[in-house]
N, C-alpha and C positions, 0 to 999 in steps of 0.2 A: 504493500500500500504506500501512496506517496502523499506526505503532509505539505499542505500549503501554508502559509503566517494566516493564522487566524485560524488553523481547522488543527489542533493538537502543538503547535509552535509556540513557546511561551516567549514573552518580550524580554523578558530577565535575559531569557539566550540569547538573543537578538545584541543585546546591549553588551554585554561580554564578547560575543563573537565581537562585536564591531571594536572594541577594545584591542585585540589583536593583531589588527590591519594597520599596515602603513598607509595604506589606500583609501580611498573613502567607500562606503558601504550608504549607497543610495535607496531610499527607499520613495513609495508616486510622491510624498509631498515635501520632497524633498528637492532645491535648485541640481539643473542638470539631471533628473532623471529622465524628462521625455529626448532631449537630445543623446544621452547614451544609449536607449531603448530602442532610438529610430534605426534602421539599418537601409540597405542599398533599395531593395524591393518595397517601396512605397504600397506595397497588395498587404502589406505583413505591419500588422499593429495588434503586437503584444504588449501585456503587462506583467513580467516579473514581481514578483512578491518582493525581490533582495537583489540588488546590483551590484557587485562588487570589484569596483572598479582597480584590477590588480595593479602595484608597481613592482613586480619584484615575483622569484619564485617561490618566497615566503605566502606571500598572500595566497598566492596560487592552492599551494599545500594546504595552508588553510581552511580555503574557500570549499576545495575536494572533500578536506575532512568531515568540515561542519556540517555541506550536504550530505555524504552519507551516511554519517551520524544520525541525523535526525530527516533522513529519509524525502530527501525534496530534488523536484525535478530540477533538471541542471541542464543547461543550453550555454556553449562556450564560443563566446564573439573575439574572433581575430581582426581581419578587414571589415567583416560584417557582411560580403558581398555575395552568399549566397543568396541562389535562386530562390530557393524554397522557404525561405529567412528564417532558416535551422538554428542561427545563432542568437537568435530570443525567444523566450514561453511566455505561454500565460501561466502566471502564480511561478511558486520556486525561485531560482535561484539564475540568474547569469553570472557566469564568468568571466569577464571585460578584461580582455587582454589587449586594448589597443592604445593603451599610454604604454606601453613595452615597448621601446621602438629604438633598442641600445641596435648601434651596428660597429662591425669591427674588419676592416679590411686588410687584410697581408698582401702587400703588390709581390712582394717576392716570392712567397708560396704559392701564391695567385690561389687565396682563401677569403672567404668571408663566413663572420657568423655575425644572424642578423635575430632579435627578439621576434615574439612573435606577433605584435603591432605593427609591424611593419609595412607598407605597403609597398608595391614593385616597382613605382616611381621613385621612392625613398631608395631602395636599394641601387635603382641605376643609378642616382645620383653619386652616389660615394664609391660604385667601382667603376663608374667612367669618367673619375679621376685620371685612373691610370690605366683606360682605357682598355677596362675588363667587365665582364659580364657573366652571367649565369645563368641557363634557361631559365626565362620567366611566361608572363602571357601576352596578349594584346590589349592590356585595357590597364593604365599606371596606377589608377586607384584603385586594384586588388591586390586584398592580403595575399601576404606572402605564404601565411599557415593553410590555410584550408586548398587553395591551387598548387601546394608542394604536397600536401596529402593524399590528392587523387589523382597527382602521377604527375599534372605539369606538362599541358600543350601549347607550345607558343610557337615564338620567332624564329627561334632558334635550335628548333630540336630535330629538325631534318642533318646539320651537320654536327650537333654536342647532344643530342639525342635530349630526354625529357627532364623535368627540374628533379627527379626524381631519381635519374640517371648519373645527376651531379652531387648527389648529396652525403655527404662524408658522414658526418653524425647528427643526434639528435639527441635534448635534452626535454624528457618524458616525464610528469609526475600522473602517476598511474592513481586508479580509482579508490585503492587498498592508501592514497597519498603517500605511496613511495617514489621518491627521484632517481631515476635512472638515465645513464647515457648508454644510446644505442647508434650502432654502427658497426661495420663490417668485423670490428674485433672483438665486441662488446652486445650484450643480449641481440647476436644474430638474429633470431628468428621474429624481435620485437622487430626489430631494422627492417624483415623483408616486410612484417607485416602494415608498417603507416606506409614505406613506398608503394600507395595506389589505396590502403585502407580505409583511406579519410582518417576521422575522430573519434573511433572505436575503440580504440586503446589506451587513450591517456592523452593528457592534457600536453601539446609539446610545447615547451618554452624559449625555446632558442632552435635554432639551422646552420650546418655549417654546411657551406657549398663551394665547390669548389668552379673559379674564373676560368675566363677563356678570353686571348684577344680580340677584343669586337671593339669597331668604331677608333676614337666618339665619330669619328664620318662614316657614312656606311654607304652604297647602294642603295637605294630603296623610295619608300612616299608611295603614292596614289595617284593613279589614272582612272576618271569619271569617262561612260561613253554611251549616249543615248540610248533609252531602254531597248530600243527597236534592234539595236542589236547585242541584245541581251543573248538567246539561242544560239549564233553563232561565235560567240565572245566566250560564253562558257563554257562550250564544244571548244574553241581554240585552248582556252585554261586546262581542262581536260588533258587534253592529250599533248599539251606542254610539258605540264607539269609528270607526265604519267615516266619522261626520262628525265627529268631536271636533275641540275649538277644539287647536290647535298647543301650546298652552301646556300643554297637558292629557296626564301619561302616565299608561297605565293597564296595571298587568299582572296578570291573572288564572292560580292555582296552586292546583295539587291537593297536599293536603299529609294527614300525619296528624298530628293535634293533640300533644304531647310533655306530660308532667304540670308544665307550668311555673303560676308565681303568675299571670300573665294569665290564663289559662284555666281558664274554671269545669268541678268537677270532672266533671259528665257530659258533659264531651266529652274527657276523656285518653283518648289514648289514639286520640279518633276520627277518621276522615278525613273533612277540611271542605275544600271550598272558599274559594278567599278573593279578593278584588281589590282590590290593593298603587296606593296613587294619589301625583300625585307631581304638582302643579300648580304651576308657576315663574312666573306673570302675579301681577295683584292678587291681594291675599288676598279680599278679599272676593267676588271671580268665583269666586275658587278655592274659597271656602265654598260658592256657589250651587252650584257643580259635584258638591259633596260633597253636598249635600242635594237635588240628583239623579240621584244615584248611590243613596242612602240611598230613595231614593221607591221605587224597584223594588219592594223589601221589605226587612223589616228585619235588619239583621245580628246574628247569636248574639251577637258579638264583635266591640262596636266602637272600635275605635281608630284614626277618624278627625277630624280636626280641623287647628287652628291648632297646626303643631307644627316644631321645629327641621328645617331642611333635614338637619342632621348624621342627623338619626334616620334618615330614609326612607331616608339611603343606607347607614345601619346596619343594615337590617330584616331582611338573608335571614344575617347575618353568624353567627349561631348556628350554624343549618342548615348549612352549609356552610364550619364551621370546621375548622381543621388537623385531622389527624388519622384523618379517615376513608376507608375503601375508597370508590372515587368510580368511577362508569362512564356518562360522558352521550352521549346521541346528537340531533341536533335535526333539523328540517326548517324549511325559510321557504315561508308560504303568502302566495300573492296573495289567498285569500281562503282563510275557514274556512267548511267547510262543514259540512249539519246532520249528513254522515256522518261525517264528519271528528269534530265535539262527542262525536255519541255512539258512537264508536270510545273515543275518550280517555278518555270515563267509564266504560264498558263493564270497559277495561283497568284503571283506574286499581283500579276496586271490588274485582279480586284481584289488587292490588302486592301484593310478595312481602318488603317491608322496610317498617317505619314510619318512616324515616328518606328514603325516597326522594322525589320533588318532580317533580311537573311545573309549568312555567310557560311561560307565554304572553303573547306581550308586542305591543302594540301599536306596528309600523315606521308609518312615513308623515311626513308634517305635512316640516321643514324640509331633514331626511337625502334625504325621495325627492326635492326641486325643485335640485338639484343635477347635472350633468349626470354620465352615470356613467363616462364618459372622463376626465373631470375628475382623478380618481385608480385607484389600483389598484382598490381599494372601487368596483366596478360594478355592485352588484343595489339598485339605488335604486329601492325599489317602494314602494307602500305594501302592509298587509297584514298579517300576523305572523308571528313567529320562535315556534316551540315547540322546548323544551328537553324533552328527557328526562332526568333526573340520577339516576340507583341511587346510594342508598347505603346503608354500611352498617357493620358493625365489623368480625368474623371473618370473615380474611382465607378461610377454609374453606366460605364461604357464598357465595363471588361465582358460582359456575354460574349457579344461579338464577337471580340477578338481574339478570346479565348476561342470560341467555336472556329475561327476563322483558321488558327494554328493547328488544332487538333485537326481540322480539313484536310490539312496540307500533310501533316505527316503521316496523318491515314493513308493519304493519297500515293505517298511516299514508303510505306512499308512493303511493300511487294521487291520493293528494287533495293534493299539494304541488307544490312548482313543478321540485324538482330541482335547486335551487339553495340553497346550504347558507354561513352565515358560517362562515370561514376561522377566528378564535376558538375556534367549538365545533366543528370539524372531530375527526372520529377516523375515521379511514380504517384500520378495522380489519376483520375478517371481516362481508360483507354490506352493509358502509357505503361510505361518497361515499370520492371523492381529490379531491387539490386543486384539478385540473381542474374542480372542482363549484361551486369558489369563484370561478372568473372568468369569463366571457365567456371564447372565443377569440383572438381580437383584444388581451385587454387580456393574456391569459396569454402570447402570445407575445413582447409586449413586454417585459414581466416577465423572459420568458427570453432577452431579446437584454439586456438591461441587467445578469441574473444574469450572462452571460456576460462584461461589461464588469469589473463591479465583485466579481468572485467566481468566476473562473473555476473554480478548483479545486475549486470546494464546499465549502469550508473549513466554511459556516454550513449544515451540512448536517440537524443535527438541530433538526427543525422540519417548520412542512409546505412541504415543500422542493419549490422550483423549481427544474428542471437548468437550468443552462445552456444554451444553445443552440449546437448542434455548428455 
């Protein structure tokens, strides 16, 4: 049974726990509670009972104890930028870990360990210093914890493979509130199990990953190109990308044009196509790449070139800033097909929001040549991930658009593999479960380890692993 404050929780505890913390412990009428309760997905308005706003792996420890102590649900905020806004409840207890945002950089070792407040703008900033990097994603304001725990699809993981693939150690305090470092020398099998696990296993407080030389100039930006040739533009994306060199990512998105200063005025407003390039080799390779990408045909809207790496991993950060109703759904294809292309534009041509986005991104290159027992992360294919992302303002408008997404990937299931990243998982009416995210084999060891290291379920909000009876 789980107690909320008010239903078996006495205030006397309350008061003592909060005595223990460096941090503050928020409660609703308390300043600063609705701003650390808000999170990315504006769909998602919960009330925690207890906020515990951590600095430190003390609080942390704490925070574990007191909840399972006294038996209260527990939802743990890193970036905050899940989908499904896992990292708030109602009643219980959050675990606010985003004033944790210590980072420590070795240019020499070409290392970093980064808290887990962190977000992945914060981290580029201080390793492209010296002009290093570490798979991260496409979007600078996600945490760095929850997108390293389900393996880590970005920029750069076709030539340094997934953020997950980079990650030397990690600092875990588990549901039992013991701290442990895990890593290739050190509790192995907790190690293989957050690479791809999510937040199953224990609270991780720090990441240590290891650089790569990238930028600060890189290859890469955005090319927009009227929707009309949208069909033959992702058909070219397709079968570019199907031999593209490793160094080389490419994501191709349906979008509709917004009235900003980039964009010339007879396209506000319009839906374009576009393909987002991101090439981490020479620059000069990376130019040729660019100027065969540009040979296709010419883009409305070009803003590709020699440009800061900081940018490219800035580029969708508008679109998908705080604030808005968010509802995605994805699928991963081993290949696209030409029914598959023109399903997508079929759909896309009546979205029902100008703020919604498909993208499509090219897996392969160093992520698939990894074995996929290796870690939790087992769909090492090559191929692509398509995102569906509704979005929107009024909160009074989501039917629609939800019906509108759910359309599309129905419509879309026939031609995918059935295997879905744990990230963009939403196991809600008509969609995948977790099961979708692992193999067999890798999901039952997952639940022999939840059972180890989490028996109770403590880390249950998420996409949750049981235990195994």
């Amino acid at each position: 049974m789980t107690l909320y404050v008010g239903q078996g929780l006495e205030e006397s505890k309350i008061a003592e726990f909060k005595t223990t913390l460096r941090g503050k412990l928020l409660r609703e009428a308390d300043n600063g509670y609705d701003e650390a309760r808000t999170v990315w997905n504006a769909m998602i308005d919960r009330k925690p009972d207890l906020i515990v706003r951590c600095q430190g792996v003390a609080d942390v420890i704490k925070a574990v104890n007191f909840a399972r102590e006294n038996r209260l649900l527990v939802a743990v905020r890193g970036g905050g930028h899940s989908i499904t806004g896992a990292s708030v409840c109602d009643g219980g207890m959050m675990i606010d870990l985003s004033l944790m945002k210590g980072i420590r950089v070795n240019p020499v070792e070409r290392t970093a360990r980064a808290e887990a407040g962190v977000v992945w703008g914060e981290l580029d900033r201080e390793t492209q210093i010296f002009g290093l990097a570490t798979p991260g994603g496409q979007i600078s304001h996600t945490g760095i914890a929850g997108l390293t725990l389900g393996g880590g699809i970005g920029n750069l993981m076709r030539n340094h493979g997934l953020t997950i693939d980079n990650l030397i150690s990690v600092d875990v305090v588990t549901a039992s509130g013991e701290y442990l470092t895990a890593s290739a020398s050190q509790n192995q099998d907790l190690f293989w199990a957050i690479r791809g696990g999510g937040g199953n296993f224990g609270i991780v407080t720090s990441f240590e990953y290891k650089l790569h030389p990238v930028g600060p100039i890189i290859a890469g930006g955005i090319a927009f190109y009227p929707f009309a040739y949208a069909r033959p533009l992702l058909t070219f994306f397709r079968d570019y990308m199907t031999g593209a060199r490793d160094e080389l990512t490419c994501t191709a998105l349906m979008v509709t044009m917004p009235p900003a200063p980039f964009v010339p005025v007879e396209f506000h407003n319009q839906k374009m196509v576009a393909l987002q390039v991101c090439y981490c080799g020479n620059l000069a390779e990376g130019m040729d790449e660019i100027s065969k990408i540009r040979s296709y045909t010419r883009p409305a809207i070009d803003l590709l070139g020699a440009v800061p790496y900081t940018m490219v991993q800035s580029l969708s950060d508008e679109a998908t800033r705080f604030g808005l109703q968010n509802y995605a759904k994805t699928h991963l294809f081993t290949s696209m097909s030409d029914e598959a292309i023109g399903l997508l534009v079929k759909h896309f041509s009546e979205v029902t929001s100008p703020m919604t986005g498909v993208t499509i991104m090219a897996l392969g290159g160093a992520m698939s040549r990894i074995a996929g027992e290796d870690t939790a992360f087992a769909h090492r294919v090559n191929g692509f991930e398509c995102m569906i992302n509704a979005a929107w303002t009024d909160r009074y408008d989501a039917e629609q658009h939800i019906e509108w997404t759910r359309n599309l990937y129905s419509a879309l299931k026939p031609y995918a593999s059935g295997r879905v990243y744990v990230n963009h998982l939403n196991a809600d009416e008509g969609g995948d479960t977790v099961d979708n995210a692992y193999p067999k084999a890798t999901y039952q060891r997952l639940a022999a380890l939840k059972a180890m290291y989490d028996p109770g379920n403590l880390f249950r909000l998420n996409h949750n692993i049981k235990p195994a009876q």
